[in-house]
C-alpha positions as CSV (number, residue, x, y, z in Angstrom):
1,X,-63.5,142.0,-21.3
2,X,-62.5,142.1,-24.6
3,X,-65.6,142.9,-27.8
4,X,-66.3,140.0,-30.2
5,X,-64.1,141.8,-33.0
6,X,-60.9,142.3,-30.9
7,X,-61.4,138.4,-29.4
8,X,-61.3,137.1,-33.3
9,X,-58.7,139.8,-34.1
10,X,-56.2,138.9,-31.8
11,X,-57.2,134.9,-32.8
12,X,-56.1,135.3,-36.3
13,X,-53.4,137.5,-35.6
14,X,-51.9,134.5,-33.5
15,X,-52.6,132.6,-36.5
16,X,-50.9,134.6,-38.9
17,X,-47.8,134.3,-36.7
18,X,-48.0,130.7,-36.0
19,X,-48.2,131.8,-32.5
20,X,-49.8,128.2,-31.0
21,X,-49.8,129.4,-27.2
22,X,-52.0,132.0,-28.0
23,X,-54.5,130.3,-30.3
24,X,-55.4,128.0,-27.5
25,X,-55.8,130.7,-25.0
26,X,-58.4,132.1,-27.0
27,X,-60.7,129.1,-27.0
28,X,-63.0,127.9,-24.8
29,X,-62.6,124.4,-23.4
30,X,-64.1,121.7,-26.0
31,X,-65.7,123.3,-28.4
32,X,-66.3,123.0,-32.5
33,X,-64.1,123.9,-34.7
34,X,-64.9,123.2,-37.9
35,X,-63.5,123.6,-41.7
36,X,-66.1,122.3,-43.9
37,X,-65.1,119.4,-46.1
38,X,-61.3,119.1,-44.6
39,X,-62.0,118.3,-40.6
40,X,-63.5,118.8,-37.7
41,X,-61.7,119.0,-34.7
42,X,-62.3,120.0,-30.8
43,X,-60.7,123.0,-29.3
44,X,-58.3,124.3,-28.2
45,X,-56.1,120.7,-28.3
46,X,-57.0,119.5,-31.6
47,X,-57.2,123.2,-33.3
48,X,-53.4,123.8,-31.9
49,X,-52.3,120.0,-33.0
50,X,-53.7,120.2,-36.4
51,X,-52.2,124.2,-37.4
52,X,-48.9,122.6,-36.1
53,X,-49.2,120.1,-38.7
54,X,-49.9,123.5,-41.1
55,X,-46.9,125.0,-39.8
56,X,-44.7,122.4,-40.0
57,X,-45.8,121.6,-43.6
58,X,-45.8,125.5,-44.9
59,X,-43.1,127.2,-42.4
60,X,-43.5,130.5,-44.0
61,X,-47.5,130.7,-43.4
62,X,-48.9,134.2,-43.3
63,X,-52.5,135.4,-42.7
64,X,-54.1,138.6,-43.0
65,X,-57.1,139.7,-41.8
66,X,-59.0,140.9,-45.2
67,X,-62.6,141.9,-43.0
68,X,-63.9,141.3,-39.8
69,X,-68.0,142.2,-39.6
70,X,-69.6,141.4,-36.3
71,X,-73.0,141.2,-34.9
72,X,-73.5,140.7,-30.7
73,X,-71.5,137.6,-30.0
74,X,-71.0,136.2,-33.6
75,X,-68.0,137.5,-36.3
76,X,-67.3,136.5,-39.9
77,X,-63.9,137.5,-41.0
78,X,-62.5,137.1,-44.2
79,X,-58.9,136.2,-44.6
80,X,-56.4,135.3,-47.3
81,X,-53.2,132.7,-46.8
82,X,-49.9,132.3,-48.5
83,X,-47.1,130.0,-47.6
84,X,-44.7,127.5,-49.4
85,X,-45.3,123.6,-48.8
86,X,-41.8,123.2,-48.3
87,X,-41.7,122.4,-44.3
88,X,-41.1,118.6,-43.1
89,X,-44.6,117.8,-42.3
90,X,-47.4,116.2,-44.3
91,X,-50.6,118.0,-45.3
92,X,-53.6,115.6,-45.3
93,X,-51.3,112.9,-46.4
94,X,-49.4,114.8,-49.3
95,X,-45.6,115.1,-49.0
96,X,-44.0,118.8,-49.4
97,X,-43.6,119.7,-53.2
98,X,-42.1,123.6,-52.9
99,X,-45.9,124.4,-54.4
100,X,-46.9,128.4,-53.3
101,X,-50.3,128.4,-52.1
102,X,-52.4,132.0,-52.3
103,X,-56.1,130.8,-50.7
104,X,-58.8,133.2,-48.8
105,X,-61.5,132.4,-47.1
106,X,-64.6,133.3,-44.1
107,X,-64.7,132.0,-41.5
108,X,-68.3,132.6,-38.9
109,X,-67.0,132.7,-35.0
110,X,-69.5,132.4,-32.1
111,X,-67.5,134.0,-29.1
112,X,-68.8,134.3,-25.4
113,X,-66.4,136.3,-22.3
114,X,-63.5,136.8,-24.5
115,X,-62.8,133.3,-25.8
116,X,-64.5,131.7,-29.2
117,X,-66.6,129.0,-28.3
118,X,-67.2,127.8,-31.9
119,X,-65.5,128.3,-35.4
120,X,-67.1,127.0,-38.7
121,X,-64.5,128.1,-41.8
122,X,-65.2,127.8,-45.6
123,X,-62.5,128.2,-48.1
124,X,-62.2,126.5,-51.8
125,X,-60.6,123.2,-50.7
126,X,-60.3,122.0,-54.7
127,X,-58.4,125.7,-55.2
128,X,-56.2,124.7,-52.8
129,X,-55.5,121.0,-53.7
130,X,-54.8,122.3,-57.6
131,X,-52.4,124.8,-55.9
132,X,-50.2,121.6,-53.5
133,X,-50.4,119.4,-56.6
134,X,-52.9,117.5,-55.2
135,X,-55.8,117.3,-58.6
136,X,-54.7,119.0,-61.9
137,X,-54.7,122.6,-62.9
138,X,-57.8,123.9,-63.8
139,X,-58.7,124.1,-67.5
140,X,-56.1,120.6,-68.3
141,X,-56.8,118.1,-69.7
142,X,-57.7,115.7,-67.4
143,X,-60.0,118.2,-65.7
144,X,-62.2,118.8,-69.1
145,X,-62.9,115.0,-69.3
């Protein structure tokens, strides 16, 4: 049986390679996933449908690992993203612009024989809507009204 930390590992390595198959191995049969103040989806069908939409919109989407810190069955690991919207998918309604998104974030994994049975993920959702075009830059004008 694999530990906590190789479990999330081996999740967000599958990530980082867009490697779909594998994501949804990894979970347990409908349970939470959640990334506060985008969506909230049920796993593993939803979690796999909506990165495909990710993928699709950002082709060249990477991942790294930046920390994983575990405690019994629960992990936080911190990440960082790039990609290019440039794909032929939508993201959350918004058409692909050639933008470069650089984002990070922590996401807090509950995980139980091997296979994550929730996911609650934080990142800064207004960092990445400056960085697709989605709200103006930081610091503009329309920003300091």
């Amino acid at each position: 049986m694999p530990t906590t930390a190789e479990t999330v590992r081996t999740y967000f390595e599958a990530v980082g390679r867009q490697d779909l198959k594998t994501m949804g191995e990894i979970w347990g049969d409908h349970k939470p996933s959640r990334i506060v103040g985008l969506v909230e989806l049920t796993a593993p069908d939803e979690v796999t449908e909506w990165f495909a939409g990710i993928f699709q919109a950002f082709p060249d989407f990477t991942m790294k690992i930046e920390q994983i810190v575990t405690e019994g069955n629960t992990a936080v690991v911190r990440w960082s993203a790039t990609a290019t919207f440039n794909g032929t998918g939508n993201f959350e309604g918004f058409k692909p612009n050639g933008s470069a998104i650089d984002i990070e974030g922590m996401d807090i994994l509950e995980v139980e024989d091997g296979r994550i049975h929730s996911l609650v993920a934080v990142l800064n959702g207004l960092d990445l809507a400056r960085q697709i075009g989605a709200v103006p830059p930081a610091g503009s004008a329309p920003t300091r009204r």
